[in-house]
ROPAKE-653583 format. One record per residue (C-alpha): residue number from 1; residue in one letter; chain; x, y, z. Coordinates in pm, whole numbers, plus 32768, in hexadecimal, padded with zeros to 4 digits. Layout:
BEGIN
<NUM,"A","A",<X,Y,Z>> ...
//
This chain:
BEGIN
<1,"X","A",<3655,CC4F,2E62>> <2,"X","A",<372B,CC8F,2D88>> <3,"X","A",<386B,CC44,2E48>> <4,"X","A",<3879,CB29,2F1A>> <5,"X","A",<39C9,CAC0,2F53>> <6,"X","A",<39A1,CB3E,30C7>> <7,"X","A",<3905,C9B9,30DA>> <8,"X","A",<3A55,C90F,30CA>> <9,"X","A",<3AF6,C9D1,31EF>> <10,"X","A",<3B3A,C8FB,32EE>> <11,"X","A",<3A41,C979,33F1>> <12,"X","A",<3932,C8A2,3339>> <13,"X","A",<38D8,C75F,3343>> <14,"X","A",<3823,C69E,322D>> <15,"X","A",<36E8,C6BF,32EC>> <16,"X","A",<3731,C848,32FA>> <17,"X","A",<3754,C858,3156>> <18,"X","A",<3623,C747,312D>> <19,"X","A",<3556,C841,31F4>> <20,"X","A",<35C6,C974,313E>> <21,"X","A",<3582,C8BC,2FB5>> <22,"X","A",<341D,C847,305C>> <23,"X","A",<33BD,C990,30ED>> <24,"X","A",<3417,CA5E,2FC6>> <25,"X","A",<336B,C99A,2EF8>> <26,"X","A",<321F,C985,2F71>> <27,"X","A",<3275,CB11,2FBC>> <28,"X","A",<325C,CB2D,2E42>> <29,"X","A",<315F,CA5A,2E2F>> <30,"X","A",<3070,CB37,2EFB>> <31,"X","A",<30D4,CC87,2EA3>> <32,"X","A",<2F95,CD0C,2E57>> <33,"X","A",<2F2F,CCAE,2FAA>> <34,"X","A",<3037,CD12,305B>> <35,"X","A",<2FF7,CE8B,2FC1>> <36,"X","A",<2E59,CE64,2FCB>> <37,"X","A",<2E24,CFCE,3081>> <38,"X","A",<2C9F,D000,30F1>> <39,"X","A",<2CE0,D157,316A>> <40,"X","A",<2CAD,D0B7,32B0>> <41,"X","A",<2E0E,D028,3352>> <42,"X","A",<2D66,CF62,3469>> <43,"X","A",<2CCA,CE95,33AD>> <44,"X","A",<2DED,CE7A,32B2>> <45,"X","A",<2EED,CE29,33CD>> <46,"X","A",<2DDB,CD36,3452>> <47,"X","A",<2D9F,CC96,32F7>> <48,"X","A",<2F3E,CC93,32C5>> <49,"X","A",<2F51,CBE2,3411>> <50,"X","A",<2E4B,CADE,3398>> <51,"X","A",<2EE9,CA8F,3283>> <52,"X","A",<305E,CA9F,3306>> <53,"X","A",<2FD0,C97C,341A>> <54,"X","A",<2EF8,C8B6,3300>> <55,"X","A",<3048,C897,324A>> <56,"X","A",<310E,C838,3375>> <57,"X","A",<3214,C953,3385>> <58,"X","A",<3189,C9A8,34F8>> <59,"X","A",<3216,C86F,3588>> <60,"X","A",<3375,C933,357A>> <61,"X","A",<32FD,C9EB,3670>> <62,"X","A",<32ED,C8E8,378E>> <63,"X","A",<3389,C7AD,37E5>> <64,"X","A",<333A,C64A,376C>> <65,"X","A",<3280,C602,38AF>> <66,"X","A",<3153,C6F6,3880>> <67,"X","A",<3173,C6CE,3726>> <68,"X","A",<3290,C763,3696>> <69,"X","A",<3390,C70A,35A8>> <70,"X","A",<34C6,C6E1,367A>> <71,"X","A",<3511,C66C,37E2>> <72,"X","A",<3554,C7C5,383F>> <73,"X","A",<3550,C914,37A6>> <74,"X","A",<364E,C90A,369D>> <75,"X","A",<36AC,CA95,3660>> <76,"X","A",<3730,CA2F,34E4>> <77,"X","A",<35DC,C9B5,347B>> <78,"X","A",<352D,CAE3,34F9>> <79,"X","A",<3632,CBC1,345A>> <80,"X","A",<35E7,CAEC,3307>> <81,"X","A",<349F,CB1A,332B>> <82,"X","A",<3492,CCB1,337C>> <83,"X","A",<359E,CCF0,323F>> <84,"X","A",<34E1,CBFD,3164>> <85,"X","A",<3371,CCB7,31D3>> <86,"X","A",<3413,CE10,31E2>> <87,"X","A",<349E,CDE4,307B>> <88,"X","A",<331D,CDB6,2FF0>> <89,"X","A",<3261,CE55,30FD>> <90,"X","A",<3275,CF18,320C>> <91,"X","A",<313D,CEDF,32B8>> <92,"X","A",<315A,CD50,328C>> <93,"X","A",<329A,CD93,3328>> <94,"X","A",<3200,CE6A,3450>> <95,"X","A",<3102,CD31,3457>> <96,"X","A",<31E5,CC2C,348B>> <97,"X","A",<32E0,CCDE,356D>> <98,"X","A",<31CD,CD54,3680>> <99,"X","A",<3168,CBFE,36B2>> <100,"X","A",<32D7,CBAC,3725>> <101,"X","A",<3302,CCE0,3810>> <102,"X","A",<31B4,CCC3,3876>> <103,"X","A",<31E7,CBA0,3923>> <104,"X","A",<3350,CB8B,393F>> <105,"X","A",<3348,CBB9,3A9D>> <106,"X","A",<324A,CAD1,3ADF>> <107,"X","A",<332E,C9D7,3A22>> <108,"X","A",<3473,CA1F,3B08>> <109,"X","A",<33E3,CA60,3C59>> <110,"X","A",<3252,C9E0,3C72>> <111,"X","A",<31B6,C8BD,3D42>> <112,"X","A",<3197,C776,3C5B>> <113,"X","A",<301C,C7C7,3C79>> <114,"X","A",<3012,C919,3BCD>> <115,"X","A",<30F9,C86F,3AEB>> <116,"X","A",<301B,C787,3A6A>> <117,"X","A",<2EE7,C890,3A72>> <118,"X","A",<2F72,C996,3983>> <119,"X","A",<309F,C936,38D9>> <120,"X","A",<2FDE,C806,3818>> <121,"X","A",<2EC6,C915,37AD>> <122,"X","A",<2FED,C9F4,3714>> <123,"X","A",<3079,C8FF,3645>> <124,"X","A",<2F35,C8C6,35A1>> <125,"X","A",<2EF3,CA44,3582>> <126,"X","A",<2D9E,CA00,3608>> <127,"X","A",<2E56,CB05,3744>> <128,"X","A",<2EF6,CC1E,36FC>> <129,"X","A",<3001,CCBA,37CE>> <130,"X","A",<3086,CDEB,386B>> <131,"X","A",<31A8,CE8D,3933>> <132,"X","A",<313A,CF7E,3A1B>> <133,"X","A",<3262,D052,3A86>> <134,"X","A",<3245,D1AA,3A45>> <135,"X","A",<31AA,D2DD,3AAF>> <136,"X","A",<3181,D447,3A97>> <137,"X","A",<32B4,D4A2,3BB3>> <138,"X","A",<3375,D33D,3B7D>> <139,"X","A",<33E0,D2F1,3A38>> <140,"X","A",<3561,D2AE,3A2D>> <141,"X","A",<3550,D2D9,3B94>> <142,"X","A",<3492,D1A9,3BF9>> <143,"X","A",<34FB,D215,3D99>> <144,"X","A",<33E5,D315,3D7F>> <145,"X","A",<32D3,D206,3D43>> <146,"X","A",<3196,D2C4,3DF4>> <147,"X","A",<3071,D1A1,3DD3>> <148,"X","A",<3054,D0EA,3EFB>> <149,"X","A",<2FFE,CFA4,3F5F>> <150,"X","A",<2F57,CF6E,40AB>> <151,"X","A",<2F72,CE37,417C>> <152,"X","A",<2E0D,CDDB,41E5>> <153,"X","A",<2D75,CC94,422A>> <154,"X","A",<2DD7,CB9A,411E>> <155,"X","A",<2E62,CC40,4031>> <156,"X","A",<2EC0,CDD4,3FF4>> <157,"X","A",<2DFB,CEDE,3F7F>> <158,"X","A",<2E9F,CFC5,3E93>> <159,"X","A",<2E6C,D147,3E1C>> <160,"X","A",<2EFE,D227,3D4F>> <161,"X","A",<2F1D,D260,3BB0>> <162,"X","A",<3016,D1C3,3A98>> <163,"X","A",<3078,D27E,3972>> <164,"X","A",<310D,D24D,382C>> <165,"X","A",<30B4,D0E7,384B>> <166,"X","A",<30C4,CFE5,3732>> <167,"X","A",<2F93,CF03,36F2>> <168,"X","A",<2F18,CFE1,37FC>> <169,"X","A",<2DAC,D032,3747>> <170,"X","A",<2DAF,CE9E,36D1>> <171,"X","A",<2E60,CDB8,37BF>> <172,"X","A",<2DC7,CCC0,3890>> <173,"X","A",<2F02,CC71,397A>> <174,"X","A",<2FC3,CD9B,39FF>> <175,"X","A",<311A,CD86,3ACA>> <176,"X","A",<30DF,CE8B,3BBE>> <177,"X","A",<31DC,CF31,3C82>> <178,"X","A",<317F,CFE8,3DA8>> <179,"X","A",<31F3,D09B,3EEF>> <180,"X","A",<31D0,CF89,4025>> <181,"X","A",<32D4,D042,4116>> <182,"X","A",<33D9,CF3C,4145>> <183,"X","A",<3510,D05F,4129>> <184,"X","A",<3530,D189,40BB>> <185,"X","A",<351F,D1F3,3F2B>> <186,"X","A",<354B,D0DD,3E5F>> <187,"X","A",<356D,CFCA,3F8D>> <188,"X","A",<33F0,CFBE,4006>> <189,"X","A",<338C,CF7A,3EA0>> <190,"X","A",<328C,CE2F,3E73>> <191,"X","A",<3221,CD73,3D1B>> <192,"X","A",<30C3,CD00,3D03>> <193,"X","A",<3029,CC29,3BFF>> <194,"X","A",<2EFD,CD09,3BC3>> <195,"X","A",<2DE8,CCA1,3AF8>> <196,"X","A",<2D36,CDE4,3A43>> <197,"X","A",<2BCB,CD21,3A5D>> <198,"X","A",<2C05,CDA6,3BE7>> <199,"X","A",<2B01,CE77,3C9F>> <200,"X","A",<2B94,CFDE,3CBA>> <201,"X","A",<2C7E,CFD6,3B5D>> <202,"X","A",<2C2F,D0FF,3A7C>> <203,"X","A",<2CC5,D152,3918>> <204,"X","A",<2CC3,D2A4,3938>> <205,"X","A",<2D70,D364,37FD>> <206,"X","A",<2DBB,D27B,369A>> <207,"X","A",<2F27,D33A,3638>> <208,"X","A",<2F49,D388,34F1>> <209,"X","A",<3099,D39B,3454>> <210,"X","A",<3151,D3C5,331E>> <211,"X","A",<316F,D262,32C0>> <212,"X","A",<3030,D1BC,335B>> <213,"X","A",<302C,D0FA,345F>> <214,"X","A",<2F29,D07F,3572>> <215,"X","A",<2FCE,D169,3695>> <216,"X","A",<2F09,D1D6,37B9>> <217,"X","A",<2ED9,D25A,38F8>> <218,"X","A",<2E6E,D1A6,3A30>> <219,"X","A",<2D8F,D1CC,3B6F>> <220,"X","A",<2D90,D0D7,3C86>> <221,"X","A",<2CB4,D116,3DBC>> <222,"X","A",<2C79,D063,3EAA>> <223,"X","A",<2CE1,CEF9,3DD0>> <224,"X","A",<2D08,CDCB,3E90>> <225,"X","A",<2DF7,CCDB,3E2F>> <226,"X","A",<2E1B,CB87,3EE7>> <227,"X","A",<2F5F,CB48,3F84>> <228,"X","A",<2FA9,CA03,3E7A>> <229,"X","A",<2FFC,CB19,3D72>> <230,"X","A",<3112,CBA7,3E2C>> <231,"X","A",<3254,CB6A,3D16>> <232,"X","A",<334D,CB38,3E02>> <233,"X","A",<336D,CBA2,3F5D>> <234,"X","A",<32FC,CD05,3FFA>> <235,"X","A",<340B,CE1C,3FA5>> <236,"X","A",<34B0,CD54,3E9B>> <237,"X","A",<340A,CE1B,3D8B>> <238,"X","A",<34F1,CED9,3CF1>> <239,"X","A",<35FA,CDC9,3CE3>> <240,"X","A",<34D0,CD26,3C30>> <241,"X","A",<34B0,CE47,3B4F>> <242,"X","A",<3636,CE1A,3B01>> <243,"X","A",<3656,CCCB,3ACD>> <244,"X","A",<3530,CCD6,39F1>> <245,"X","A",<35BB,CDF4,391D>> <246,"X","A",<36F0,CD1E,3917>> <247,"X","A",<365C,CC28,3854>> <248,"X","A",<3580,CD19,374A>> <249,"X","A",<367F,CE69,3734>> <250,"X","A",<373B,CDA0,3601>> <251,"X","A",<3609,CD40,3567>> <252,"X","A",<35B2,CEB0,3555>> <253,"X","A",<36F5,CEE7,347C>> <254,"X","A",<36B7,CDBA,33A0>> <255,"X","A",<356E,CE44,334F>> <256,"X","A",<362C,CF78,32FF>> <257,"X","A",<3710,CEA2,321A>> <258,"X","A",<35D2,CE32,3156>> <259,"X","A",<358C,CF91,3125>> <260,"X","A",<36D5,CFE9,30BC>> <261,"X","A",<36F8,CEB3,2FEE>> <262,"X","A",<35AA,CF07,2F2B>> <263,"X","A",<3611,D094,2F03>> <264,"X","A",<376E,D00C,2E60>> <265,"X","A",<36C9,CF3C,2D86>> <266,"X","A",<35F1,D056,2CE6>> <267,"X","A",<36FF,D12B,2CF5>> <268,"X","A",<37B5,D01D,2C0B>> <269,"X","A",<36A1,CFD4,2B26>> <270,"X","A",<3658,D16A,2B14>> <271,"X","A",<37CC,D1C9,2ACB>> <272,"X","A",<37CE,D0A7,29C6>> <273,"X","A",<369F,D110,28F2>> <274,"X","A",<3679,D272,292A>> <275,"X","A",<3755,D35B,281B>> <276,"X","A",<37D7,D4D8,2869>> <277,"X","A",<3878,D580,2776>> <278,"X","A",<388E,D452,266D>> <279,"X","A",<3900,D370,274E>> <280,"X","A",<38B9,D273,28A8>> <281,"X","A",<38AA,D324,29B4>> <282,"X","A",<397D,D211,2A54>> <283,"X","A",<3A9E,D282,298E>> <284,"X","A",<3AB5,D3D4,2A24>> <285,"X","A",<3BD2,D3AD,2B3B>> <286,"X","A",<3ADD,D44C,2C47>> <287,"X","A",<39C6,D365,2C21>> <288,"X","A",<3AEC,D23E,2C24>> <289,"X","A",<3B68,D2DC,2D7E>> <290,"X","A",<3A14,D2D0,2DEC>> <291,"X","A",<39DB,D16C,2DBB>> <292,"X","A",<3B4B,D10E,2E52>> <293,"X","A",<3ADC,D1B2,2F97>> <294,"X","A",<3997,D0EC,2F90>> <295,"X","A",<3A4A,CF94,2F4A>> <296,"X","A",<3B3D,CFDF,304D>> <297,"X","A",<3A41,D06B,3163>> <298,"X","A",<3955,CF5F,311C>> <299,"X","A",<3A53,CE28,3148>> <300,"X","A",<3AFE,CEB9,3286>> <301,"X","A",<39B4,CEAD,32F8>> <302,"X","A",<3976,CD62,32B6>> <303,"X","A",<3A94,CD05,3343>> <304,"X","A",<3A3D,CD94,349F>> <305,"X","A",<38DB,CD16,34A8>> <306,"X","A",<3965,CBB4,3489>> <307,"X","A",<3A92,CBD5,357F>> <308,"X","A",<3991,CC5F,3655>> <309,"X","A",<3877,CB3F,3638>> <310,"X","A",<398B,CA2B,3633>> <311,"X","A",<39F6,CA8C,3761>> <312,"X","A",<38BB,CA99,3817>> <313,"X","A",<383E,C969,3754>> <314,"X","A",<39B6,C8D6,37F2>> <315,"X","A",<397B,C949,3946>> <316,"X","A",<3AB5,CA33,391B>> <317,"X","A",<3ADD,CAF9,3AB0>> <318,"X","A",<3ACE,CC45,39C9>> <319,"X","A",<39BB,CCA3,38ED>> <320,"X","A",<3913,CDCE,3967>> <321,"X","A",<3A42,CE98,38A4>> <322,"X","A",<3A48,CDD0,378B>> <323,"X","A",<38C7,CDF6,373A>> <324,"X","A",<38E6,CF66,379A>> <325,"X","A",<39DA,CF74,368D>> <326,"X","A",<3946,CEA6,35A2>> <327,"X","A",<37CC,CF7A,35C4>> <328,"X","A",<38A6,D0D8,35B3>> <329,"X","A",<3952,D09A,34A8>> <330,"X","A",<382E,CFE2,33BC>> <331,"X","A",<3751,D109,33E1>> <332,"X","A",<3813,D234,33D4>> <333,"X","A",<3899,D18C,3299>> <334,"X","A",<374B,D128,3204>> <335,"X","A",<36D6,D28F,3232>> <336,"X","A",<381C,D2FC,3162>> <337,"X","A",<37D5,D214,3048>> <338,"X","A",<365B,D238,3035>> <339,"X","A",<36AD,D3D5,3023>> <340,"X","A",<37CD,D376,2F28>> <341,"X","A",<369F,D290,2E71>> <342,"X","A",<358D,D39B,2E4C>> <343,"X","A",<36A6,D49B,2DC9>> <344,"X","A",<3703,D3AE,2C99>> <345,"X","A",<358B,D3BD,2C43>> <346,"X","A",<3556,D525,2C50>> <347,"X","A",<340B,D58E,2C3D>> <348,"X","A",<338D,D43E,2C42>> <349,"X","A",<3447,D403,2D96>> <350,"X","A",<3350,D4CF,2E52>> <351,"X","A",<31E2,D462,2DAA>> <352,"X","A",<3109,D3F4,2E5E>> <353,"X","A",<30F0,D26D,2E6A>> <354,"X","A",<324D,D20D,2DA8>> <355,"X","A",<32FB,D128,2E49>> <356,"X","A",<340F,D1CE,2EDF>> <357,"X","A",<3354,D305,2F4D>> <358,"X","A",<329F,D1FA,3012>> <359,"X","A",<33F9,D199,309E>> <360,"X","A",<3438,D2DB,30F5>> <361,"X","A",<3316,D301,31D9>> <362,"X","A",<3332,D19E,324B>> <363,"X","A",<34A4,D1B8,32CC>> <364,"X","A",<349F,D2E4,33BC>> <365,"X","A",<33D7,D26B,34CF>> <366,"X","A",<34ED,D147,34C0>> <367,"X","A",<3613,D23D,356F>> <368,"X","A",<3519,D28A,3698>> <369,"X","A",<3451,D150,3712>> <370,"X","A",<3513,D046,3801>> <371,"X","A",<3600,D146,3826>> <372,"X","A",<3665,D272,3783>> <373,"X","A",<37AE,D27C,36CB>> <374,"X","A",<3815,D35D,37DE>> <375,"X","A",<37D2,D269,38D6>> <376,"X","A",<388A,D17C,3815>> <377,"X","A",<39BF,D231,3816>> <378,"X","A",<398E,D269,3996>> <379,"X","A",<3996,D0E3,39B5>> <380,"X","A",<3ACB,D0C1,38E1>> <381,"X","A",<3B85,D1B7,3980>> <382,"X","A",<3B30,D137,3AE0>> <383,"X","A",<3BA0,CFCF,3A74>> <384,"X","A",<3CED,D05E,3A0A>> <385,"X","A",<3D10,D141,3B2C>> <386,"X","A",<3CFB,CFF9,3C37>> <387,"X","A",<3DED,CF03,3B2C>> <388,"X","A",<3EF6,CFFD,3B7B>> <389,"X","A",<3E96,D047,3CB0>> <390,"X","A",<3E94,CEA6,3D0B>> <391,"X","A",<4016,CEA9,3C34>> <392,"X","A",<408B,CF99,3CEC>> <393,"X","A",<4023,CF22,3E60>> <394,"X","A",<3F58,D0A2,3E7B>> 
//
C-alpha cells in the first residue's frame, strides 16, 4: 500500500504493524494465487482457504487455545487482515473473513467440547465455515426467523431453508440459527453448531452474483443435531447473532478500506501517467478534487474502524455504535471512491477484468451483508436516541 502511515496511530501496537508488513508481504508474494480463477469459485474459495490456513493467517480467526494467534479474538488483527486481503483480493478476503464469522459464535458462547472439535480444524483450513442467518422473509429482520428447531430426544431436529448464505455450497461447519419458541420474535431464537455432513442438509440453489462468491440456499429436514452443539443457552440466539456481529461489522468496513485503498492507488498512478489535452490528467483541478475526497473519505474511515476495534479489543461498555459507525461509513465511502476510480479510467474503468472494474463489482454486496447501511443508521440513531434519553432522566 501505498500509504501506510495509518500504522503509527495509536490504536496499534507493534504486534498490530508486524502483522500488517508480514501479511502484505507474502500478499504480494502470492498474487497470482490469490487471483487463480478456474471458472469454478468453490473450488477457488476452497483452494484460497487452503492456502490462507497453510500460511497461518487462519489462526486470527480463533484464540490461542484451539490454535489461534491471540488469547482472544483481537478485532484489530482481523481488521488488518480483511484491509490487507481486500486490498489484493477480494475473494482471499471473503476466505479469510468466513472462517471468523463462521465460527464466531462458537468462539463466544459454545461448550469447551465443540470448541476443541471445530475451531482447531478452522485454523488449519482443513474446515471451512459458515454463518447461517438469513432467509427469504428474515433478512434485516432476524425476529421473523421461520426454521425451526424441535426438541426431541437428545438433541433437536430442525426444518426449514437458509438463503443468501456464505460458504453455504462449501462449508463444513454452519452456525445455525433457528426458531425454538422461547419468546416471541426475536426472543425464542436458538444457535446450533450444525455440521453440513448431517442427515437431512440439502444445498439447494448455488447464487450467482456480480462479484462471485460461494452463496447458497439451504434445506434442512428433518436434521438432528445433538444437544452438545447448542452455542449458548435456548432463546439466546439472537443476542448471539448480535454479539457476534459485534465483533465482525468493523471488519466488514476495513475490508472496504482495502478496497478503497487499492481504487486510490490506481486512481493515483492513472492520473499520474495518463495525458489529456497535453498534459497529466492529475493537473486538471477536477481530477485533483477527486482524489482529495478519496484521501479524506478513506482516512476518516480508517479512523473509525480502529476506534471501533480498539474498543472492543479494550472491552469498552459501548461498541455496537461504534462498529455500526465504523462499517457505515467504510463502505458507503469505498463505493464513492471505487465509482470516483473507474471514472478517472474512462473506458478502461468498465472492461472487463481491470482491476478496479473488479472493485466495482466486489464492493456492492459490502453495503448489504451483516447489515445494510440502512440498518446501520437505524442502530446509530437508536444509540443516540437512549444517550439523551439516559441525560435527560426520559
Amino acid at each position: 500500500m501505498a500509504d501506510t502511515s495509518f500504522l503509527a496511530w495509536p490504536f496499534l501496537d507493534d504486534a498490530h504493524r508486524d502483522l500488517h508488513a508480514r501479511l502484505s508481504q507474502w500478499a504480494a508474494d502470492h498474487d497470482a494465487d490469490l487471483h487463480h480463477e478456474s471458472g469454478d469459485v468453490d473450488a477457488d474459495c476452497r483452494a484460497l482457504v487452503r492456502l490462507l490456513g497453510d500460511a497461518g493467517w487462519l489462526r486470527l480467526a480463533v484464540p490461542a487455545a484451539y490454535g489461534g494467534t491471540s488469547e482472544t479474538l483481537d478485532v484489530r488483527s482481523l481488521c488488518l487482515a480483511r484491509q490487507t486481503l481486500g486490498y489484493h483480493s477480494g475473494l482471499a478476503d471473503f476466505a479469510f473473513a468466513m472462517q471468523g464469522l463462521g465460527t464466531g459464535a462458537i468462539t463466544l458462547f459454545a461448550d469447551e467440547a465443540v470448541k476443541q472439535r471445530y475451531l482447531p480444524e478452522v485454523a488449519r483450513g482443513a474446515m471451512i465455515a459458515g454463518f447461517a442467518l438469513s432467509e427469504l422473509e428474515a433478512g434485516s429482520d432476524v425476529a421473523r426467523t421461520s426454521t425451526r428447531a424441535e426438541k426431541v430426544a437428545g438433541g433437536y431436529k430442525i426444518n426449514g431453508e437458509k438463503t443468501w448464505i456464505s460458504n453455504g455450497s462449501i462449508a463444513d461447519i454452519l452456525t445455525l440459527f433457528a426458531r425454538t419458541g422461547e419468546g416471541e420474535g426475536a426472543k425464542g431464537l436458538t444457535a446450533f453448531a450444525f455440521p453440513t455432513a448431517t442427515e437431512g442438509f440439502e444445498i439447494v440453489e448455488r447464487i450467482d452474483v456480480i462479484a462471485p462468491h460461494p452463496l447458497a440456499t439451504l434445506r434442512f429436514t428433518d436434521c438432528f443435531v445433538p444437544d452438545d452443539h447448542l452455542i449458548g443457552a435456548p432463546g439466546e440466539g439472537f443476542r448471539i447473532a448480535m454479539a457476534t456481529l459485534d465483533v465482525f461489522r468493523s471488519t466488514v468496513g476495513a475490508a472496504a478500506l482495502g478496497f478503497a485503498r487499492r481504487a486510490a492507488d490506481e486512481a493515483l498512478a492513472r492520473a499520474s501517467s495518463r495525458q489529456l489535452f497535453g498534459k497529466p490528467l492529475a493537473d486538471l483541478q477536477m481530477t485533483q478534487a477527486a482524489l482529495a475526497d478519496m484521501a479524506l473519505g478513506i482516512d476518516a474511515s480508517q479512523l473509525l474502524i480502529f476506534r471501533a476495534a480498539w474498543a472492543k479489543d479494550r472491552g469498552q461498555p459501548r461498541v455496537t455504535r461504534e462498529a455500526a459507525m465504523a462499517k457505515l461509513h467504510a463502505t458507503e465511502t469505498a463505493q464513492q471512491t471505487i465509482d470516483q476510480a473507474v471514472q478517472l479510467f474512462g473506458g478502461m474503468g468498465v472492461k472487463s477484468g481491470t482491476m478496479v472494474e473488479r472493485l466495482y463489482r466486489e464492493i456492492r454486496a459490502l453495503r448489504i451483508y451483516e447489515g445494510a447501511s440502512e440498518v446501520q443508521k437505524v442502530v446509530i440513531a437508536r444509540a443516540a436516541l437512549q444517550a439523551h434519553q439516559a441525560e435527560s432522566g426520559q
